[in-house]
C-alpha beads as a LAMMPS data file, in Angstrom:
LAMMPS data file: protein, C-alpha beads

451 atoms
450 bonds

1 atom types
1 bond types

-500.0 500.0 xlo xhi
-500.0 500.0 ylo yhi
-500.0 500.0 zlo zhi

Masses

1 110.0

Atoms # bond

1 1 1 0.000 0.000 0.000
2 1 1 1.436 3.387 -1.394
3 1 1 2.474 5.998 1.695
4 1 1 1.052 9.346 0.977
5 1 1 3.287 12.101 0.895
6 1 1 3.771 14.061 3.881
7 1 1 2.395 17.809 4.116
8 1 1 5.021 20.433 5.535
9 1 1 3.647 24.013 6.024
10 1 1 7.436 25.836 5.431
11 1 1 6.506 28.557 7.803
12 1 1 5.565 26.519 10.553
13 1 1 8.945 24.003 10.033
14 1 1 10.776 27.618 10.359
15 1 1 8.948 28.833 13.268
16 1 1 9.971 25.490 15.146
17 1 1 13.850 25.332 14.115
18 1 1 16.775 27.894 15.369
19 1 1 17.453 30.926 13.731
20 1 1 20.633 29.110 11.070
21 1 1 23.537 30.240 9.548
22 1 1 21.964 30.476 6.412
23 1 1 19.328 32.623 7.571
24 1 1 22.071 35.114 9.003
25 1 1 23.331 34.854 5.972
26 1 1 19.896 36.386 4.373
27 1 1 19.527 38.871 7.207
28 1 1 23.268 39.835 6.985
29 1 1 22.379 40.955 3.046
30 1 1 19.194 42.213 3.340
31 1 1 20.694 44.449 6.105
32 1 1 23.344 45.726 3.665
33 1 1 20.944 46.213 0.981
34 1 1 18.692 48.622 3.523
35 1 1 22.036 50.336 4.745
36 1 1 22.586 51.373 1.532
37 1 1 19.136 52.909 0.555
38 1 1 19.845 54.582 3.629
39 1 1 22.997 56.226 2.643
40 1 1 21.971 57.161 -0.383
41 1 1 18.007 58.584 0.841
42 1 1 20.111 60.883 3.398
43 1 1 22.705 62.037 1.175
44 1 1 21.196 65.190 -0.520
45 1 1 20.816 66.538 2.847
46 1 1 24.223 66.345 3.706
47 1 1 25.243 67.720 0.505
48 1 1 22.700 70.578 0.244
49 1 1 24.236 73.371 2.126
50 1 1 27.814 72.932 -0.149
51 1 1 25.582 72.410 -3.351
52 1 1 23.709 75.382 -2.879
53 1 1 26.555 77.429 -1.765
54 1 1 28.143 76.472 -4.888
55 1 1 25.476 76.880 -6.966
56 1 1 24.066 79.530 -5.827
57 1 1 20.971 78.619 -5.314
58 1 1 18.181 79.204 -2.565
59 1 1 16.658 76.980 0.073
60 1 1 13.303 77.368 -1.469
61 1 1 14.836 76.248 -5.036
62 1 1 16.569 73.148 -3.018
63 1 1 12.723 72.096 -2.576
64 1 1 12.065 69.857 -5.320
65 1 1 15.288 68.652 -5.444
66 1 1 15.400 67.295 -2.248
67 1 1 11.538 66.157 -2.486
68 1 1 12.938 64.578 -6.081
69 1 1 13.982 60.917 -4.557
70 1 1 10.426 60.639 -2.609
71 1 1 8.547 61.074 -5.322
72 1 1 10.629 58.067 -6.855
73 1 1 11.031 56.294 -3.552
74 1 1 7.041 56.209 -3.705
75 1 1 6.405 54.998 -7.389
76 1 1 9.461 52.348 -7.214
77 1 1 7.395 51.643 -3.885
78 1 1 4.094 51.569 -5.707
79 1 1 5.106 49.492 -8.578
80 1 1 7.231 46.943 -7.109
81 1 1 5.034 45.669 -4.131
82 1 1 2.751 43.818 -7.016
83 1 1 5.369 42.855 -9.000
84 1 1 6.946 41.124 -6.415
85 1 1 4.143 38.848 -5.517
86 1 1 3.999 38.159 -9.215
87 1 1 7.651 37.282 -10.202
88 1 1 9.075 37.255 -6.957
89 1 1 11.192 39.299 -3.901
90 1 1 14.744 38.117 -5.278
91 1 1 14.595 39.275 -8.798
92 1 1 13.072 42.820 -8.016
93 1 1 14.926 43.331 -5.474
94 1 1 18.428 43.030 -7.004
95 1 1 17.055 45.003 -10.056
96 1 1 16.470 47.783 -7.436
97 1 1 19.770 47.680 -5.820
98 1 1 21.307 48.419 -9.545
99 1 1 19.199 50.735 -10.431
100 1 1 19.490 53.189 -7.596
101 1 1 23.514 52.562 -7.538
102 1 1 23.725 53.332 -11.126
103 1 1 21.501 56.966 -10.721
104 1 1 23.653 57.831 -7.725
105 1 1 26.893 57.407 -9.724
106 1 1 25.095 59.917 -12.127
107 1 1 23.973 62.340 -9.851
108 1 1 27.799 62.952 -9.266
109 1 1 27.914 64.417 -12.783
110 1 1 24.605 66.841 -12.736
111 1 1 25.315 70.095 -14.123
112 1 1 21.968 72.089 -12.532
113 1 1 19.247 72.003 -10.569
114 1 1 17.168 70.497 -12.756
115 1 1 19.264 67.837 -14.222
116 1 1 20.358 66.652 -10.513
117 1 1 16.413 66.600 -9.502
118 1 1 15.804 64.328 -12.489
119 1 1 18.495 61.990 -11.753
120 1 1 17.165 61.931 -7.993
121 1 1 13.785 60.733 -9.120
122 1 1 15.346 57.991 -11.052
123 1 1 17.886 57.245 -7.988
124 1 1 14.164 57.119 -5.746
125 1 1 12.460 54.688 -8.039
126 1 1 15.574 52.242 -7.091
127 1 1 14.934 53.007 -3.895
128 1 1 12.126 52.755 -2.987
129 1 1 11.512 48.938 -4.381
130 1 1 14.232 48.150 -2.308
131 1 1 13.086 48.564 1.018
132 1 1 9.560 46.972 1.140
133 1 1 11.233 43.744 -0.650
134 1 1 14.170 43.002 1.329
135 1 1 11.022 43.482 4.436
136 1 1 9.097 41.155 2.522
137 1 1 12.070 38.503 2.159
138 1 1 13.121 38.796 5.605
139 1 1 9.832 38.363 7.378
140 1 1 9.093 34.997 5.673
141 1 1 12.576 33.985 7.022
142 1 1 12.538 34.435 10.364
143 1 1 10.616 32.723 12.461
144 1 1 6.955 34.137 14.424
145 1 1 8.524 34.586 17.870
146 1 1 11.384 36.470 16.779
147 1 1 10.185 38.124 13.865
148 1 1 9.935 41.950 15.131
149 1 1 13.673 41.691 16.672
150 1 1 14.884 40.135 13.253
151 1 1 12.995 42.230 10.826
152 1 1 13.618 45.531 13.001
153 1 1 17.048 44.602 13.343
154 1 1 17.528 44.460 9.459
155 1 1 16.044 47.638 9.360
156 1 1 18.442 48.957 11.941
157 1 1 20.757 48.889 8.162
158 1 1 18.817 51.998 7.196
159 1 1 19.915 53.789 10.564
160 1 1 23.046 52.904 10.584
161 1 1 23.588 53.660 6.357
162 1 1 22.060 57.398 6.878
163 1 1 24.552 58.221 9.334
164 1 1 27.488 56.906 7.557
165 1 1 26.052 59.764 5.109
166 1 1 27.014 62.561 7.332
167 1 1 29.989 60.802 8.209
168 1 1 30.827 60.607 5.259
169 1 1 30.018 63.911 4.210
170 1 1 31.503 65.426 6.737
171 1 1 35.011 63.843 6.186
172 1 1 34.976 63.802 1.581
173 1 1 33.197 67.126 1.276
174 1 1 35.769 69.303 2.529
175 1 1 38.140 67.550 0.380
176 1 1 36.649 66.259 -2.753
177 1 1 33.286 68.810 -2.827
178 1 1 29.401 67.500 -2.690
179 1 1 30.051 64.911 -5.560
180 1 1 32.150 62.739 -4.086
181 1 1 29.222 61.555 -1.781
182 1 1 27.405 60.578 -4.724
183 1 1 29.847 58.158 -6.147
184 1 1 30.160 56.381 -2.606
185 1 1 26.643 55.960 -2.678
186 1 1 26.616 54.124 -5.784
187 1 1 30.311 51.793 -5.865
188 1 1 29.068 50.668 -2.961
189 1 1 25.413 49.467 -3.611
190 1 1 27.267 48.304 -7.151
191 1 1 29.476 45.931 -5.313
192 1 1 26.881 44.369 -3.231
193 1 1 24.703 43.722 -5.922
194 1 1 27.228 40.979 -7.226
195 1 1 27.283 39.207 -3.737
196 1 1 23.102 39.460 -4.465
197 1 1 23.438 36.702 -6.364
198 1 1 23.599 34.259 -3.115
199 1 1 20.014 35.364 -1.555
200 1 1 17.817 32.871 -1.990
201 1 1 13.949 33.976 -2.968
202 1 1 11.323 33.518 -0.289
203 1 1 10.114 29.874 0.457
204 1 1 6.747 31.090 1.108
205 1 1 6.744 32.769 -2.618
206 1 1 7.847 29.284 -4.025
207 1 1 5.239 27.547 -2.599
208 1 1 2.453 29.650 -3.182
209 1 1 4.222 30.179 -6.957
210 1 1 3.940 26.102 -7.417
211 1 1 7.885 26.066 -8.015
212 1 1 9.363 22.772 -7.841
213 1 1 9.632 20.584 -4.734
214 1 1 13.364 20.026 -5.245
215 1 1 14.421 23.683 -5.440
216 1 1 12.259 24.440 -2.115
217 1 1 13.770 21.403 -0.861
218 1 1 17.158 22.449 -1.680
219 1 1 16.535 25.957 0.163
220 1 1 15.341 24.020 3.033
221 1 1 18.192 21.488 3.435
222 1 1 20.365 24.952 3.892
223 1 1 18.470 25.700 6.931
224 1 1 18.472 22.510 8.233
225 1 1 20.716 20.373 7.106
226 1 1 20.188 16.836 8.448
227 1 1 16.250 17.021 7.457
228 1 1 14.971 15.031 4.971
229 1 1 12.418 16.089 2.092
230 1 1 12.183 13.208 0.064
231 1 1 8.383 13.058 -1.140
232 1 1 7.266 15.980 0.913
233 1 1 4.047 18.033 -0.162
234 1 1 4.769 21.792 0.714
235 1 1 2.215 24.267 2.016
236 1 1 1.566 27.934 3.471
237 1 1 -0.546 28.144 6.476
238 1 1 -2.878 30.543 5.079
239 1 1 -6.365 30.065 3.695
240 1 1 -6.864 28.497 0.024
241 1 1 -9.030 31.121 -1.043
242 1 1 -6.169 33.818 -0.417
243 1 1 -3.778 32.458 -2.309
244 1 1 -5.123 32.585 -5.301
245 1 1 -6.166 36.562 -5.147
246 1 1 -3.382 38.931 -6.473
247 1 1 -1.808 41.264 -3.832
248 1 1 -3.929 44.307 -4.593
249 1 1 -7.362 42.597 -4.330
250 1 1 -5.737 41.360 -1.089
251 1 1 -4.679 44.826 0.299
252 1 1 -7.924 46.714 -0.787
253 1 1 -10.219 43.984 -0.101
254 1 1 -12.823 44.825 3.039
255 1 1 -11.204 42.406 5.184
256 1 1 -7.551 44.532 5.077
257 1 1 -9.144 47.820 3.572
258 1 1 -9.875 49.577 7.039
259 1 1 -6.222 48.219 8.722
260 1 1 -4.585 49.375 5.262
261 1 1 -5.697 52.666 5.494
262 1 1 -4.502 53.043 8.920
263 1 1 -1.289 51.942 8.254
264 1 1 -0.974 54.444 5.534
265 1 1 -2.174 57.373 7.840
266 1 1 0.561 56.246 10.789
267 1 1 3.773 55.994 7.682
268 1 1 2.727 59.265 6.333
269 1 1 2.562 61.162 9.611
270 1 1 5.793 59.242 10.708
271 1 1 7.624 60.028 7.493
272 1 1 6.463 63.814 7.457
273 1 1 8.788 64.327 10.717
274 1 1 11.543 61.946 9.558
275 1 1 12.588 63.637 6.122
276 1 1 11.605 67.205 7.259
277 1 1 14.710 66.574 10.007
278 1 1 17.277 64.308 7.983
279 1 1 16.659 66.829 4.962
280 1 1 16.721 70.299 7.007
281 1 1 18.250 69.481 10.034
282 1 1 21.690 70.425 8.561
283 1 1 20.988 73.382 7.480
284 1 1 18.435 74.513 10.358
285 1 1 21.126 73.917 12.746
286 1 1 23.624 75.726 10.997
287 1 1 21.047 78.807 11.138
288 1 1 21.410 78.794 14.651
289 1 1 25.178 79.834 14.397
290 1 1 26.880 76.130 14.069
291 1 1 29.322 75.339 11.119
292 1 1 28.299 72.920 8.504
293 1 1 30.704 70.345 9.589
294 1 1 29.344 70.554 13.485
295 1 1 25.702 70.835 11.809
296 1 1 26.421 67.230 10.069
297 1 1 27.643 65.367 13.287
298 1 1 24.750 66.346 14.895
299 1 1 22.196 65.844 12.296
300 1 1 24.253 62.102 11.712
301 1 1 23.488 61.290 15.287
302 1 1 19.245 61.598 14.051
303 1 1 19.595 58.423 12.330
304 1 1 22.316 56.862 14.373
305 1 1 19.983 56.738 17.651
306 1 1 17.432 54.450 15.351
307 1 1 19.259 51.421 15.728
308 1 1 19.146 50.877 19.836
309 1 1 15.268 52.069 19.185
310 1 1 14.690 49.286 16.422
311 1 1 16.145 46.538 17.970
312 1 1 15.011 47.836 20.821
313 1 1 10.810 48.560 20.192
314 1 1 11.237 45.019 17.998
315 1 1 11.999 43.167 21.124
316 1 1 9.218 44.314 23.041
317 1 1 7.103 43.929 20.444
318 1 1 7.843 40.212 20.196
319 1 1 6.584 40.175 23.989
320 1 1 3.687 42.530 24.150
321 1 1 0.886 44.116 22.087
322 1 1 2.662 45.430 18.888
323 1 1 0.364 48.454 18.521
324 1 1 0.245 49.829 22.044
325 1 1 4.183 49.431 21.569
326 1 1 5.071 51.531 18.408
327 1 1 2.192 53.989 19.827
328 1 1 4.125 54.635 22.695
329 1 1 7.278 55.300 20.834
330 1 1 5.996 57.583 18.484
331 1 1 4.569 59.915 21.387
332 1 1 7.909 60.296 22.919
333 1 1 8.739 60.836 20.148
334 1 1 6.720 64.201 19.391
335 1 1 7.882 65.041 23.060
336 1 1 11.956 64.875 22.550
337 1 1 11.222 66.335 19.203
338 1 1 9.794 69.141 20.449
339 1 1 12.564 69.213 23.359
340 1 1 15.152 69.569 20.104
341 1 1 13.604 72.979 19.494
342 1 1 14.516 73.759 23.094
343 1 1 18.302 73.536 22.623
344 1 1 19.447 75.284 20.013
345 1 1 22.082 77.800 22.600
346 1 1 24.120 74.257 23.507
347 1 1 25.474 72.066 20.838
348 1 1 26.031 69.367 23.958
349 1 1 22.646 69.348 24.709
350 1 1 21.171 69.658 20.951
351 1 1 23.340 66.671 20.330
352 1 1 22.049 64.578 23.286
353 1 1 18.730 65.207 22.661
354 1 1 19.074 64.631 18.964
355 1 1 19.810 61.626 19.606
356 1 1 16.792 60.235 21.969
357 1 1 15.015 61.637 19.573
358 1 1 15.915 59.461 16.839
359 1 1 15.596 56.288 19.289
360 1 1 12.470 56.824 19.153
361 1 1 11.538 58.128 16.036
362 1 1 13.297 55.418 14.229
363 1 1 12.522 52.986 16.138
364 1 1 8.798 53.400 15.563
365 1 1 9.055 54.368 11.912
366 1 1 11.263 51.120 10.881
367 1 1 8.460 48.739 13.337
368 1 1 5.792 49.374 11.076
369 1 1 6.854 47.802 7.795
370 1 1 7.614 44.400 10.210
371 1 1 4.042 45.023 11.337
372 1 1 2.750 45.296 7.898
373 1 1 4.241 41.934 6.894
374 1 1 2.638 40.216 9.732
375 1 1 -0.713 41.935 8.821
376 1 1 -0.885 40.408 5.256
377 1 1 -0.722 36.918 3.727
378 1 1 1.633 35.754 1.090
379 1 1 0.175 36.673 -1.811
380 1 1 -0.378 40.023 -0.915
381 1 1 2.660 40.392 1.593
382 1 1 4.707 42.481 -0.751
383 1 1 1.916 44.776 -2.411
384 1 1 0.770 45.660 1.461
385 1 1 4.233 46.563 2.733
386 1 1 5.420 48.465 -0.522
387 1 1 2.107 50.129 -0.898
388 1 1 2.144 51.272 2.968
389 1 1 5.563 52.436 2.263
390 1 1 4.937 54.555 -1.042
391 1 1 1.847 55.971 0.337
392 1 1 3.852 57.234 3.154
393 1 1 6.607 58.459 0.972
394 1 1 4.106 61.501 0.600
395 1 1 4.390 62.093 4.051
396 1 1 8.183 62.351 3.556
397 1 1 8.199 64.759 0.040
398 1 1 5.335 67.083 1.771
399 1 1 7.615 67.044 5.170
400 1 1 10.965 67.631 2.868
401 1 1 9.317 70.685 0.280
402 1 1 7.505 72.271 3.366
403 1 1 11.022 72.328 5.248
404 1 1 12.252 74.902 2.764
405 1 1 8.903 76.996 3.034
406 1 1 9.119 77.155 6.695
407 1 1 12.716 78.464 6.448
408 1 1 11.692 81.125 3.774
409 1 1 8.466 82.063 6.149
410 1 1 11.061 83.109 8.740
411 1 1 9.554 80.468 11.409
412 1 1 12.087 80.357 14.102
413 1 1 13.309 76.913 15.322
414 1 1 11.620 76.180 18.366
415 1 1 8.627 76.934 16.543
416 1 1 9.091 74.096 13.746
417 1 1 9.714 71.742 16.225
418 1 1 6.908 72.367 18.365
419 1 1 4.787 72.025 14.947
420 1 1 6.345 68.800 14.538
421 1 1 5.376 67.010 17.695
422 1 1 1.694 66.987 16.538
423 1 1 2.043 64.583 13.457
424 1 1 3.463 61.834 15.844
425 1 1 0.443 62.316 18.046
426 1 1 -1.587 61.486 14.966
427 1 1 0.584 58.237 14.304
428 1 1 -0.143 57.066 17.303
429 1 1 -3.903 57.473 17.321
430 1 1 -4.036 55.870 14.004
431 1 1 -1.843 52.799 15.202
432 1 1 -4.383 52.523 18.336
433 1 1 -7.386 53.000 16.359
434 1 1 -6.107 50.023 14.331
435 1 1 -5.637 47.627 17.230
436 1 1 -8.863 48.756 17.401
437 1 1 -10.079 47.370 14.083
438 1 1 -8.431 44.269 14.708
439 1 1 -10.340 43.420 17.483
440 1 1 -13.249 44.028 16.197
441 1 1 -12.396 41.955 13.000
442 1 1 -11.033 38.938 15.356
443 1 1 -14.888 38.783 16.692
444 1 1 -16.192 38.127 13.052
445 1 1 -17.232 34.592 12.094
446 1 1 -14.958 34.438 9.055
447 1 1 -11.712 36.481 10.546
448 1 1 -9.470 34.546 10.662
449 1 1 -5.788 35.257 11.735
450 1 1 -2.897 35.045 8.918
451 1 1 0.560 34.035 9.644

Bonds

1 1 1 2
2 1 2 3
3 1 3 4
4 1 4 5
5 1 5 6
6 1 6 7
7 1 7 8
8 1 8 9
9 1 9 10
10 1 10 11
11 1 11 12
12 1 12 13
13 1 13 14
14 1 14 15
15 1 15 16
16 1 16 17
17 1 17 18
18 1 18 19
19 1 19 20
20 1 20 21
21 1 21 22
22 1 22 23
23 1 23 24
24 1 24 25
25 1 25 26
26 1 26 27
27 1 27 28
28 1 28 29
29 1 29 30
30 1 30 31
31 1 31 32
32 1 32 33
33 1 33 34
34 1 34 35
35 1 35 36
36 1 36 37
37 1 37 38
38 1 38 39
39 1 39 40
40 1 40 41
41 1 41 42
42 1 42 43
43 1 43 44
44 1 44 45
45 1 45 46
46 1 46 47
47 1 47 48
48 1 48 49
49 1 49 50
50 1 50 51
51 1 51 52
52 1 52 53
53 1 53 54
54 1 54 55
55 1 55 56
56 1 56 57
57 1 57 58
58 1 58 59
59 1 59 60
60 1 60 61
61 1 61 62
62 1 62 63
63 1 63 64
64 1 64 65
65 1 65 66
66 1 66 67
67 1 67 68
68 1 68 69
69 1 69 70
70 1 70 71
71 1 71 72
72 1 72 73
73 1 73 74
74 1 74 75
75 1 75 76
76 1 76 77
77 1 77 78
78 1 78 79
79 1 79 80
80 1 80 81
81 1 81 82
82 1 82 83
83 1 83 84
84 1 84 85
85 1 85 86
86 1 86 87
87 1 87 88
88 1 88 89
89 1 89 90
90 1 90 91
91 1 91 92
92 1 92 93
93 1 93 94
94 1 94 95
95 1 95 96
96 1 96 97
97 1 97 98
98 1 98 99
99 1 99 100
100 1 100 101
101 1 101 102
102 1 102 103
103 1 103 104
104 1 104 105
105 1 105 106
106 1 106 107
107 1 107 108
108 1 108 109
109 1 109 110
110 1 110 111
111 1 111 112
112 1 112 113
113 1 113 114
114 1 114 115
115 1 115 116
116 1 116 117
117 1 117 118
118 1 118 119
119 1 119 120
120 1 120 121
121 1 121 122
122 1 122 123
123 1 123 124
124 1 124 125
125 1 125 126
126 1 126 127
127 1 127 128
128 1 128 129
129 1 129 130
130 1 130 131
131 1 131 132
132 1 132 133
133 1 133 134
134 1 134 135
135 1 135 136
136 1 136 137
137 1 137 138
138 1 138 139
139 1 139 140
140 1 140 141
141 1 141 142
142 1 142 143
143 1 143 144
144 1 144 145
145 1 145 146
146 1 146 147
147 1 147 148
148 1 148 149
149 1 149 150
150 1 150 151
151 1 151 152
152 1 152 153
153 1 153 154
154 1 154 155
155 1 155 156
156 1 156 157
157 1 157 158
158 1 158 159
159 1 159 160
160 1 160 161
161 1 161 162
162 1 162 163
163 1 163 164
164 1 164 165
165 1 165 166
166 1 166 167
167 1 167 168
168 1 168 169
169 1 169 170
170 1 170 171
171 1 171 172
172 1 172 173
173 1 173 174
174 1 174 175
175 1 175 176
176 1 176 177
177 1 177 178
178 1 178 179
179 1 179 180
180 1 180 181
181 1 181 182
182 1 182 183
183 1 183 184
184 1 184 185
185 1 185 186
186 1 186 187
187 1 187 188
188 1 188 189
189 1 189 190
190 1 190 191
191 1 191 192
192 1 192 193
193 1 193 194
194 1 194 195
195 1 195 196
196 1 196 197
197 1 197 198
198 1 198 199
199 1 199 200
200 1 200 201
201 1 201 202
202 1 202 203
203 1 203 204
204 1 204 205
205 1 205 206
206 1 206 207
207 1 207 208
208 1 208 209
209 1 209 210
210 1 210 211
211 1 211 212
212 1 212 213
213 1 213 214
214 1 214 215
215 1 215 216
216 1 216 217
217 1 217 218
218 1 218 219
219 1 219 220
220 1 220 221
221 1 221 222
222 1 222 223
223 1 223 224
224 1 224 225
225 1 225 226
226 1 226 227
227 1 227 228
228 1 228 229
229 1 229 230
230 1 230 231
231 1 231 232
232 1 232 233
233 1 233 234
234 1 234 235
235 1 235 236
236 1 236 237
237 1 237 238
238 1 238 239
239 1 239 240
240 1 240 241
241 1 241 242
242 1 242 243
243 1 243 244
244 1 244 245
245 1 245 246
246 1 246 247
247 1 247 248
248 1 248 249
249 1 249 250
250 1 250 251
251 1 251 252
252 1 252 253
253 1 253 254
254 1 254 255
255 1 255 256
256 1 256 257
257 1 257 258
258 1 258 259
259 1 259 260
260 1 260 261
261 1 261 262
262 1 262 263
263 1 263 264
264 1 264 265
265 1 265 266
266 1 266 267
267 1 267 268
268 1 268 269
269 1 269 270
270 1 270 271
271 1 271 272
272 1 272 273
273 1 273 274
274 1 274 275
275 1 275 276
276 1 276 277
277 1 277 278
278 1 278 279
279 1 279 280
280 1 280 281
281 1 281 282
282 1 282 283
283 1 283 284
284 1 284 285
285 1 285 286
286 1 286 287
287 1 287 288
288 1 288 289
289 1 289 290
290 1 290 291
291 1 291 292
292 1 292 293
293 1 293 294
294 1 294 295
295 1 295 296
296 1 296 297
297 1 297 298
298 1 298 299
299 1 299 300
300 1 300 301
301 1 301 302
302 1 302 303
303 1 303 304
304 1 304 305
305 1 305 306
306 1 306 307
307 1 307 308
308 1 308 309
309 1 309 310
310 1 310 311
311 1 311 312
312 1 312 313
313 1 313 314
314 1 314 315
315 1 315 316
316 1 316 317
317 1 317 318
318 1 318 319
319 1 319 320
320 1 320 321
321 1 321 322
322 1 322 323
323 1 323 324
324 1 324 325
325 1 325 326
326 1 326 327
327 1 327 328
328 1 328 329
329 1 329 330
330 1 330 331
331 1 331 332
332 1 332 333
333 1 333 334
334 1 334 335
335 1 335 336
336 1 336 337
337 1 337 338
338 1 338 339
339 1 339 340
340 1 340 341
341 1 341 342
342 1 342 343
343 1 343 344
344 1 344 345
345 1 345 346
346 1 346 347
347 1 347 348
348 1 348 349
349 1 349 350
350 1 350 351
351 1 351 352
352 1 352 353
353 1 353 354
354 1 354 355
355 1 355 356
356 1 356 357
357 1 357 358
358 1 358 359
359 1 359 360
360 1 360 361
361 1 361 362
362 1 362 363
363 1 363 364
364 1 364 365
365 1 365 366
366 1 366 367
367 1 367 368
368 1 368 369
369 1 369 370
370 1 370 371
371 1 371 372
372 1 372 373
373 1 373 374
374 1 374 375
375 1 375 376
376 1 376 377
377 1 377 378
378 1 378 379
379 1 379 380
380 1 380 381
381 1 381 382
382 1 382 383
383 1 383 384
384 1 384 385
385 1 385 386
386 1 386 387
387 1 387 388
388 1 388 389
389 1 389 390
390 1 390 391
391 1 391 392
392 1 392 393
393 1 393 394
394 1 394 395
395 1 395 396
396 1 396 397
397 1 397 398
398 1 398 399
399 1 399 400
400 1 400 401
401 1 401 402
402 1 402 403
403 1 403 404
404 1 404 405
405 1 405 406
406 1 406 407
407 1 407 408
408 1 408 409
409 1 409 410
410 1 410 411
411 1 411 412
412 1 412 413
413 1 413 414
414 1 414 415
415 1 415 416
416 1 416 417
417 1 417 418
418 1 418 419
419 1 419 420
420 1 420 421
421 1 421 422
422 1 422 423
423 1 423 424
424 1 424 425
425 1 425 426
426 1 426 427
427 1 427 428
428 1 428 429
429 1 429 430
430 1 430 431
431 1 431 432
432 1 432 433
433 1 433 434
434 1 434 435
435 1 435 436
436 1 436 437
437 1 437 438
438 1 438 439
439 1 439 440
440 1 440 441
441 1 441 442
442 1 442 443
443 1 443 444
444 1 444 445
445 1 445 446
446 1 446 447
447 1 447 448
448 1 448 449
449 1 449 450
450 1 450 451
């Protein structure tokens, strides 16, 4: 009598296994890949005060150019999310990585204001089909009870990559002029790209994609080793009916619509403060009487704080309610942002505070996309995180054009940072009013919970 084959539900066999080499291995480049969207996101805002010194040109006119990259970072965002649920996180993610080191490399060689802003829209379409994939592939590696440290901990890439910017720009510029920055920020994303050739594509994606049993197999054996596949069915813990919907029927559909929009409201508001203070920061610091190089160290220490507050808000929310978690954050956040605005006599203090600012604003702002990917199945993992994060993106070109209004209004600088404390309130009502949802939508008959 004829065995039947045994049924293995991949995430469940990595949810029961140790975190393995290989899967280092995976987080270990997808952090890389983040660090460098990083670096290159930040680095027209280390590079604007020399640019438009040298150039000539006005805050207000710096506008666009610095709001150039969202807009990209939002379409590559927009398009990629369902493209990678159709051919996969792998193959559009490495096309993103060369794409946005190629643009950067050209930015170097912009001749005006215009030509640079173009090349900055192309650089943000790389960009911003990076992030929300190398979330995606990450999250279906790491296993449910670690999956916020792991995730957050990748993201922790993007922390540490913007401050290398004004690191870096603080050491080349002096030397080598604005351009310089640009070329580092695309060698280096070049380079890695080759070494992209080891990641693996998601396990979950193959399954759900029909691919055969021997290639999952052979991405499984890497995990574990001494496990055996031979004859083994593979399956995704999630309901039949969902995987066969595309990712934006998924996202928009009235069992995700009200949590989607939600999630959309809290990235926005998040992203409004972020890219208002890693794009003006510099230069509203340097209004205060600083030099540009003491304006950079201090405006690198934003980002820099984001790491302990990632790894830090992941942890806890792998041990208690993820919402009420990243709602905390982002009010102290609004609260040591608006202490910023306090200390602009003492560069000590401006510096300290600076920096518990950006423990917590990071730290919220990189939880969400982990809490996206838990939110959505398989098939429409990719489309909800990379729509979530190109909606948002909004949040970050109105916060980065309205920077350079605000300066030409003549507002003073405890008075933009008092204004920015109130979109972090709003994140965290929106977060709360989503837990919200989600209880209510646990109640219904036909809710039921994806992996």
């Amino acid at each position: 009598m004829a065995t039947a084959p045994r049924t293995l539900d991949v995430q469940q066999f990595i949810d029961e296994r140790r975190f393995s080499p290989y899967q280092w291995f995976i987080l270990a480049l997808c952090f890389l890949i983040v660090a460098t969207d990083g670096f290159d996101t930040a680095a027209i805002g280390f590079v604007a005060p020399s640019l438009g010194q040298e150039w000539h040109v006005g805050k207000a006119a710096l506008g666009p150019v610095m709001s150039a990259a969202l807009v990209g970072l939002a379409i590559g965002a927009l398009a990629s999310g369902p493209l990678a649920d159709r051919i996969g996180r792998k193959r559009v993610l490495v096309g993103s990585v060369v794409t946005f080191a190629l643009f950067s490399v050209g930015c170097a060689f912009a001749s005006s204001v215009t030509e640079l802003g173009l090349l900055r829209l192309a650089t943000g379409i790389g960009l911003g089909a990076a992030m929300p994939n190398a979330t995606t592939l990450m999250s279906e590696y790491a296993p449910a009870r670690k999956r916020s440290f792991l995730v957050n901990t990748m993201f922790c890439g993007f922390t540490v990559g913007s401050s290398a910017g004004g690191l870096v720009a603080a050491a080349l510029i002096p030397g080598y002029g604005w351009r310089s920055v640009f070329i580092a920020g695309g060698v280096l994303p070049l380079v890695l790209s080759v070494v992209l050739i080891g990641l693996p594509e998601s396990l979950r994606f193959m399954v759900l994609r029909g691919w055969p049993a021997e290639r999952i197999a052979a991405v499984l054996r890497r995990i574990a080793p001494r496990e055996s596949f031979d004859g083994a069915r593979f399956a995704l813990p999630e309901e039949p009916s969902l995987q066969k919907q595309s990712g934006a029927s998924i996202v928009l559909s009235s069992r995700f619509r009200s949590g989607t929009l939600l999630l959309w409201i809290t990235y926005f508001s998040g992203l409004l403060v972020y890219y208002l203070l890693t794009s003006w920061l510099p230069t509203l610091i340097r209004d205060t009487g600083f030099t540009v190089r003491e304006a950079a160290l201090v405006t690198a220490l934003f980002p820099l704080g984001g790491g302990i507050g990632a790894i830090g808000v992941g942890w806890l929310m792998d041990r208690f309610e993820p919402h009420r978690v990243i709602a905390v954050t982002y009010v102290l956040t609004g609260i040591f942002v608006w202490l910023v605005g306090r200390q602009s006599d003492s560069l000590a203090w401006l510096a300290a505070i600076t920096f518990v600012a950006g423990v917590c604003m990071n730290g919220a702002q990189s939880s969400l996309p982990t809490l996206a990917a838990a939110f959505y199945p398989t098939s429409g993992r990719a489309t909800g995180v990379a729509w979530m994060l190109g909606v948002g993106r909004f949040g970050g070109i109105f916060g980065a054009f309205s920077g350079g209004l605000l300066l030409q209004a003549n507002f003073g600088f405890g008075t933009i940072f008092a204004m920015l404390a109130a979109p972090s309130l709003v994140a965290a009502g929106a977060l709360l009013a989503k837990r919200a949802v989600s209880l209510r939508d646990a109640r219904e008959p036909d809710a039921r919970g994806v992996a």
